[in-house]
C-alpha angles and dihedrals in degrees: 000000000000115000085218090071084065094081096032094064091054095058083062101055094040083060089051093046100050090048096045083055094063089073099038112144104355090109102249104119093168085056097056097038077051090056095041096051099048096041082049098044090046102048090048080069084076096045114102097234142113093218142177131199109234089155113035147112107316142304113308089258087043101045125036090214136006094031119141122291093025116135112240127184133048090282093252123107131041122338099254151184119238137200128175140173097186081184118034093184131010104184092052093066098034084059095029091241125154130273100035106154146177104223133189130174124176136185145168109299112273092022099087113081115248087228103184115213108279127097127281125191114232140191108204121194145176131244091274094054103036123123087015110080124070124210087208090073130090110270084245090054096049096042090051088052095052085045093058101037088049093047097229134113119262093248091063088051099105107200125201112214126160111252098246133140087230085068102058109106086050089051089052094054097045082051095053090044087052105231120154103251118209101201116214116212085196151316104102095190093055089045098057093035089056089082088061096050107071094206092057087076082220123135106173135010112199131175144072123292133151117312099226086052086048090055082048096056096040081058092056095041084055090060092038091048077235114127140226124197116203138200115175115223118214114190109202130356087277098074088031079069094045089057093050092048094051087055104268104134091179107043099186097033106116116262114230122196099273087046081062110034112002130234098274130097108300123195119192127178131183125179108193111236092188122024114277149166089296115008134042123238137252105297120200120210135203103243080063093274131146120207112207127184117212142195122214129170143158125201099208084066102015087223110165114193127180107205120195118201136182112205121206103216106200083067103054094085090164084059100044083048090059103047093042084064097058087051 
């Protein structure tokens, strides 16, 4: 893929991010995904690629754009694999919370898993830890192994989990290990991508979360050298069914890094729409600007750039299309 994408695909999720911030905190999460969706489908029509959406919105009968298997792009450019979350957590915006993104990851067509929408539990690490953990063991096991590679007590290992009911026998035995726990509201994708960032203070992130953010975080850890190991978990025949017709012939096998998200160049952006672990969120000034802080990373070269832009509104006329319409 060509380096020059990099910068392209960021110009996409800016324009999600800054959409999905007009309705921060004003308790409409299905406006802001809205926002997000349509500022994010109509900017891909100035990317040079030949895309299609393997993680998007929905199925076509379920998303009226962005919805798996739509051709994004000019149709110039590489044949690619897309994945996008316009909106990494709703919630997050409609309540004004932290770690709300616009995320996009691409890859050479066919390398990009085809996740369908159910959990997976998931074990994230960074680069010290990477190709040396198993997500068969016990959590104790697992916790005592990252302890001793990383040369540390237990009791200094700091552990990301989502604050869910599901997670609460995992919580009880971190607890009884006596790791610190960092709990996560939302925003799967920065949570399993925080072991990879040394200033997050974070060394592991367990727990189950959505699949296709899962395929979105093992892009980024690509990028970071950091790893996520994946199992899908179907919860009844039905989506037994789903994952076999996707593609999955073994539901419940582990998913390693190239089941995910292949062996071929990945690039993955991601602008904050509200402030997070690692990037600030969207900042309003007052000579009718937006700041916005970006992630965007390659895994041929393992290049990580932060981009800080300041947006003049008046001029975005895309953007100020997309929000009149709401209106």
């Amino acid at each position: 893929m060509e380096r020059e994408l990099a910068l392209e695909i960021v110009r996409v999720t800016e324009l999600a991010a800054l959409s999905a911030a007009s309705w921060m905190g004003r308790g409409d999460k299905y406006q802001a995904d809205g926002a997000a969706t349509a500022a994010m489908r109509a900017m891909f029509d100035s990317v040079s690629i030949r895309g299609t959406v393997v993680i998007g919105e929905g199925e076509m009968d379920e998303a009226p754009m962005l919805y798996i298997g739509e051709a994004v792009g000019n149709g110039q450019g590489p044949e690619v694999d897309v994945a996008v979350d316009p909106l990494e957590g709703t919630e997050l915006v409609a309540k004004g919370l932290n770690n709300a993104l616009a995320v996009i990851a691409i890859a050479g067509k066919g390398q990009l898993l085809h996740a369908p929408d159910m959990y997976m539990e998931k074990l994230a690490v960074g680069p010290a830890l990477t190709g040396k953990l198993s997500l068969d063991d016990p959590l104790e096991t697992t916790l005592q192994k990252a302890a001793d590679i990383l040369d540390k007590p237990l009791s200094n290992l700091t552990v990301m989990i989502l604050d869910r009911d599901r997670h609460q026998e995992r919580i009880a035995t971190l607890r009884r290990v006596g790791v610190r726990i960092k709990f996560l509201s939302d925003g799967d994708v920065a949570g399993a991508m925080a072991p990879a960032l040394s200033e997050s203070g974070i060394d592991l992130y367990v727990g189950s979360g959505g699949a296709p953010e899962g395929v979105l975080a093992a892009a980024a850890l690509r990028c970071l050298g950091g790893e996520l190991l994946g199992r899908l978990m179907p919860a009844d025949e039905d989506e037994v069914a789903r994952c076999l017709a996707m593609g999955i012939q073994d539901p419940l096998k582990v998913l390693s890094m190239d089941d995910m998200v292949g062996t071929g160049d990945v690039i993955f952006a991601a602008t904050g729409i509200t402030a997070g672990e690692f990037l600030s969120g969207i900042r309003y000034t007052s000579d009718h600007r937006a700041e916005t802080h970006s992630i965007v990373m390659r895994a041929k070269t393992r290049t990580i750039r932060f981009i800080k832009s300041s947006h003049y509104l008046p001029n975005k006329q895309l953007l100020n299309d997309i929000l009149e319409l709401q209106h």
